[in-house]
C-alpha positions as CSV (number, residue, x, y, z in Angstrom):
1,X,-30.8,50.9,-48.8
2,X,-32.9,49.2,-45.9
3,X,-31.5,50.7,-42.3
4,X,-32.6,49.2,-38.6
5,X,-33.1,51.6,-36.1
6,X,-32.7,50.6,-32.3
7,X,-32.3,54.2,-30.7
8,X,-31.9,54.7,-26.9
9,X,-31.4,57.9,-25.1
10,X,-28.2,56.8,-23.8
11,X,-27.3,56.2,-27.0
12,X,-28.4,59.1,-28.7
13,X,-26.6,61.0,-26.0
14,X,-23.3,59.0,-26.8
15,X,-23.9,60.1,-30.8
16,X,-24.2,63.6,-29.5
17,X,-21.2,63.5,-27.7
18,X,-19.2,61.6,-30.7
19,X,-20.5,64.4,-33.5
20,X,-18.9,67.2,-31.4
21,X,-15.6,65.1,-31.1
22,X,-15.4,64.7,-34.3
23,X,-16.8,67.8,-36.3
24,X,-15.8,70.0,-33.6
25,X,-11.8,69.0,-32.3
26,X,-9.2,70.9,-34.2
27,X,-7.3,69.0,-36.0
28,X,-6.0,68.4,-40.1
29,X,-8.1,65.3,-41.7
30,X,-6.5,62.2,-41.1
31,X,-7.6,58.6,-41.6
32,X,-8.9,58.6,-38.1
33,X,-11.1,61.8,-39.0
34,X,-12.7,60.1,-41.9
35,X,-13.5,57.0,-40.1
36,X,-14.9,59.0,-36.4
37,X,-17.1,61.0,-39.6
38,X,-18.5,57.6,-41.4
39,X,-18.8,56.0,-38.0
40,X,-21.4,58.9,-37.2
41,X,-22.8,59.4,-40.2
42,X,-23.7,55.8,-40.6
43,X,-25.1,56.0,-36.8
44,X,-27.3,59.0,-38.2
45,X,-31.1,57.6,-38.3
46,X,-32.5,59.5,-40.6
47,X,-29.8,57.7,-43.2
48,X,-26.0,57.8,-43.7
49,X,-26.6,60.8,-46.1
50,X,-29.2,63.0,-44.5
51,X,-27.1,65.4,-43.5
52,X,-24.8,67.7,-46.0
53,X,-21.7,66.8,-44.4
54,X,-22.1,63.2,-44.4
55,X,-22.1,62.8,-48.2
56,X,-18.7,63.0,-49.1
57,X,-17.7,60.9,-46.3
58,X,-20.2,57.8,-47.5
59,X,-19.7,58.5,-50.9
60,X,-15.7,57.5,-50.2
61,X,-16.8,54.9,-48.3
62,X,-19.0,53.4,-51.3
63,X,-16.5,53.7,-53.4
64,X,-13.5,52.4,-51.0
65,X,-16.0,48.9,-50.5
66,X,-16.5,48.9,-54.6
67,X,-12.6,49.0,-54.9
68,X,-11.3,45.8,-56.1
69,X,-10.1,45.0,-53.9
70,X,-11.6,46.4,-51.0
71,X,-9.8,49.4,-49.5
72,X,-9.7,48.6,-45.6
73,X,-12.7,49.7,-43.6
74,X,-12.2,53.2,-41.4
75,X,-11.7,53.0,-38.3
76,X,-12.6,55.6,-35.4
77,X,-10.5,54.4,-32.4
78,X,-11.5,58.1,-30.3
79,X,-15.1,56.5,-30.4
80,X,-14.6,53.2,-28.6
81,X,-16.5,50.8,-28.2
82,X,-18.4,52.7,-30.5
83,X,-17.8,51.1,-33.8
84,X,-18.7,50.1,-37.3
85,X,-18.3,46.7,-38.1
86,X,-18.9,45.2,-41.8
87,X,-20.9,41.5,-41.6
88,X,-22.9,39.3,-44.3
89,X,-26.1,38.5,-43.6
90,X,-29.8,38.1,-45.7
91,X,-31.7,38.4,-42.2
92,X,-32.4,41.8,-40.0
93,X,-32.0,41.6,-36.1
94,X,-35.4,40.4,-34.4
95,X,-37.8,43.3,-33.7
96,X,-37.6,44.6,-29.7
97,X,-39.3,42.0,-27.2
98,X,-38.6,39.3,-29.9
99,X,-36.4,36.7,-30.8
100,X,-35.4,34.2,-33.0
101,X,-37.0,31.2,-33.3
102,X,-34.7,27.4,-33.2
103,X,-34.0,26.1,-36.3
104,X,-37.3,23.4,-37.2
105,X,-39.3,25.0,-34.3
106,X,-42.7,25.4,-34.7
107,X,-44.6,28.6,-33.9
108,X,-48.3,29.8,-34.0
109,X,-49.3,33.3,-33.1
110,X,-52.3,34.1,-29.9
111,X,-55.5,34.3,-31.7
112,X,-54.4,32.9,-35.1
113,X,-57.5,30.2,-35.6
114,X,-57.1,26.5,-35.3
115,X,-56.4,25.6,-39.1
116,X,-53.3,28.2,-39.0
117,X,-50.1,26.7,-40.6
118,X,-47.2,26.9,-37.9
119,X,-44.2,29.6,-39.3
120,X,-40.9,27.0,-38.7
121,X,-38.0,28.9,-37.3
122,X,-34.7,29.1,-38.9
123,X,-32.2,30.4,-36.0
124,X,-31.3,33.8,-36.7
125,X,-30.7,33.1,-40.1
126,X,-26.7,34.5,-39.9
127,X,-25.1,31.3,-41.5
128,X,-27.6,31.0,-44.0
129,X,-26.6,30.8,-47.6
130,X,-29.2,31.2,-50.0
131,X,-27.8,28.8,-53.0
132,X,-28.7,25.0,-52.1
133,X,-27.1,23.6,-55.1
134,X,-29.5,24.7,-58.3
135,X,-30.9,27.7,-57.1
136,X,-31.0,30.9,-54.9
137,X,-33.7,29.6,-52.2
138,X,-34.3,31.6,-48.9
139,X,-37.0,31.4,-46.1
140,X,-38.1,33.8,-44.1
141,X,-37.0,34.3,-40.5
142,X,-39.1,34.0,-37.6
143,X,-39.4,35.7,-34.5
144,X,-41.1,35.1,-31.6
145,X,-42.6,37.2,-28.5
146,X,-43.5,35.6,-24.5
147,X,-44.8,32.3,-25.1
148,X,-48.3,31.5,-23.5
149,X,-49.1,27.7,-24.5
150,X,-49.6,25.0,-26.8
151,X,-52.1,24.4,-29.2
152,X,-52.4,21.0,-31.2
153,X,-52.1,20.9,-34.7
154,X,-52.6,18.3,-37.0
155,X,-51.2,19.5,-40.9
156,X,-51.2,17.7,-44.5
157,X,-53.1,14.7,-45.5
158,X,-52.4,10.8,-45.8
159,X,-48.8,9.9,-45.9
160,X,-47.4,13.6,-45.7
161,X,-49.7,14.3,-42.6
162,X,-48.0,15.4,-38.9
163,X,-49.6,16.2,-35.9
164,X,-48.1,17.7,-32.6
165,X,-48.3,19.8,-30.3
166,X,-47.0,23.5,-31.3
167,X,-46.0,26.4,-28.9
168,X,-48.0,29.4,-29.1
169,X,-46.3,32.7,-28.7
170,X,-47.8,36.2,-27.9
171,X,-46.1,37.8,-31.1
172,X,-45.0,36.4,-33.9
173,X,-43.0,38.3,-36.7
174,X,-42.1,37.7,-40.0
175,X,-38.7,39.0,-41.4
176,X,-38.0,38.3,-45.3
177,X,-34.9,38.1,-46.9
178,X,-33.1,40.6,-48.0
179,X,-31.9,40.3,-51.8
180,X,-28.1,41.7,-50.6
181,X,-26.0,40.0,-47.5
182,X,-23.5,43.3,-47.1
183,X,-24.2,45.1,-44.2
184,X,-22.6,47.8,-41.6
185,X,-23.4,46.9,-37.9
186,X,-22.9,50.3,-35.7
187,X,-22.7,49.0,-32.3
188,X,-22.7,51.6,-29.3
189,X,-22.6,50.8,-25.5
190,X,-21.9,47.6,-26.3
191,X,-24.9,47.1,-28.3
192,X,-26.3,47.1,-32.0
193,X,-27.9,50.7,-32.7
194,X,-28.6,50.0,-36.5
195,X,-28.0,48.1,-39.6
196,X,-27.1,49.7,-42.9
197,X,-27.6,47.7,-45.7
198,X,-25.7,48.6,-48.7
């Protein structure tokens, strides 16, 4: 199971406060409960099952998304706008101080040297399907930093060459694929705090 972490201190305080709601109010167990405890667990970054407690709460929850058909997912209205949100998609968030480069954008990385084939940028990738008719075919996504120029490149040979100019970006990152589209987006302060991919 891949996971993204974005932590903040802000929101690592919010978590705090949201684990003593929920493991510490009185109370019987109720829907609510299970959902405020998968909500937190799922928010946990060392993994939804690093801690004891959280086990038997993900475990349901595997088993409640494996149900055919799917059980609904829990809900933890004491946490708003904390919240868990199930979304398809093969492609991770851009790192921090990135983003995603326009679909048939070119890009070239500070330092790379002359020759260096341009990554093309996809978007971010969310609408993406990987089948294109015969087969499973996905690209990688691209994501770029602070732009600082241009660089012309010329690429190919007789008939299939091009040549243009290509922005030139202070970071460029790579994202792959991933081979499943189910994720869990836990957003908090308005704000994705991590992916769970399951």
């Amino acid at each position: 199971m891949k996971v993204l972490v974005r932590a903040k201190s802000r929101s690592a305080a919010a978590l705090c406060l949201l684990a003593f709601f929920c493991w510490m109010v009185p109370g019987t167990a109720s829907a609510s409960d299970y959902g405020c405890r998968v909500l937190l667990c799922l928010a946990n970054p060392a993994g939804p099952t690093a801690v004891a407690q959280c086990v038997p709460p993900i475990s349901q929850l595997w088993r409640d998304l494996a149900h055919v058909p799917p059980r609904p997912f829990p809900t933890c209205d004491e946490a708003r706008p904390a919240q868990a949100v199930q979304n398809t998609t093969y492609y991770d968030p851009c790192p921090d101080g990135t983003t995603a480069l326009d679909t048939d954008v070119l890009a070239l990385q500070q330092g790379m040297p002359d020759f260096s084939q341009p990554s093309v940028g996809i978007g971010s990738g969310d609408s993406l399907m990987p089948w294109n008719g015969d087969s499973f075919v996905l690209t990688s996504k691209v994501c770029v930093g602070r732009r600082v120029g241009q660089t012309w490149v010329m690429t190919g040979s007789g008939d299939n060459s091009w040549g243009g100019f290509v922005n030139v970006y202070d970071r460029v990152a790579i994202l792959d694929p991933a081979m499943s589209p189910r994720v869990i987006d836990v957003y908090l302060n308005g704000g994705l705090y991590r992916r769970v991919r399951w």
